[in-house]
N, C-alpha and C positions, 0 to 999 in steps of 0.2 A: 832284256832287262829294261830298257827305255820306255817298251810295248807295257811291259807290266806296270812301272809307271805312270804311264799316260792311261792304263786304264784303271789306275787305283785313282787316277785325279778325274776320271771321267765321272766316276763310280761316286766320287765325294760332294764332285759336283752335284749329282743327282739327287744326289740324299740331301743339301744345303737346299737346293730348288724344291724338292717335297718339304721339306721342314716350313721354311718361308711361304708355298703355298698353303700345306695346313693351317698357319696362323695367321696368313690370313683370311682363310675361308672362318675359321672359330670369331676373328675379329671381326667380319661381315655380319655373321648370324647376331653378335652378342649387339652391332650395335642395330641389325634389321629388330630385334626382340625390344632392346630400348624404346626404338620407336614406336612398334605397336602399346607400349606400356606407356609413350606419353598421348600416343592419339587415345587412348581410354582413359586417360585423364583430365587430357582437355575436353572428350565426350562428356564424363561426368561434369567438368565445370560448366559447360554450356548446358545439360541439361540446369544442372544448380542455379542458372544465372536464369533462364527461362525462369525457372519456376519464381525465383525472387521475383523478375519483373512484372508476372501477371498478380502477384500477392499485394503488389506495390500498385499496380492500378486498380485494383480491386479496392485498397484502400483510398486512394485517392477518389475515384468515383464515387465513396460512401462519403468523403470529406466534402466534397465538393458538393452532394445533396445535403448533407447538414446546413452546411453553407448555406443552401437556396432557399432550404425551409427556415431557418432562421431571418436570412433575408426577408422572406416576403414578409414573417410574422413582425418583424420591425418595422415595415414598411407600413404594415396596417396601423399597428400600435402609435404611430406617428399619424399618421391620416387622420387617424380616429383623435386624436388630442389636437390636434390642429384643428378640426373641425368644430371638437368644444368650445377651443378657445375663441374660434370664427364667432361662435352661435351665442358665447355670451356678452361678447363686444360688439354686436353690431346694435 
């Protein structure tokens, strides 16, 4: 009787140790699965965040040539009236 005991508590044991390792083998996968679903998210952000930044200096670059063509055209527009006003004062 003790025997049968001892192995009805071996037996319980065994089945408590499978129980707790299926969950956590199911718990492994669910969070190995999360992580793949954030590394393809932070993929998509990083591509998203690329593409913002070359958009962004693409704008800039054309800002920047505005800039320089307006520059110089003031720059002349100035020379040029300065010049008049040289040429009728002296």
């Amino acid at each position: 009787e003790f025997g049968k005991l001892l192995e009805r508590e071996r037996i319980s044991s065994n089945e408590h140790l499978t129980r707790a390792i299926l969950r956590e083998r199911a718990a492994t996968e669910e969070e190995r699965q999360k992580a793949q679903r954030f590394a393809k998210q932070l993929e998509e952000k990083d591509r998203e965040l690329k593409k913002h930044d070359a958009y962004y200096k693409e704008q800039l670059a054309r800002l920047e040539e505005r800039s320089a063509q307006f520059y110089k055209v003031t720059t002349e527009q100035y020379q040029k009236a300065a010049d008049e006003v040289s040429a009728r004062f002296k």
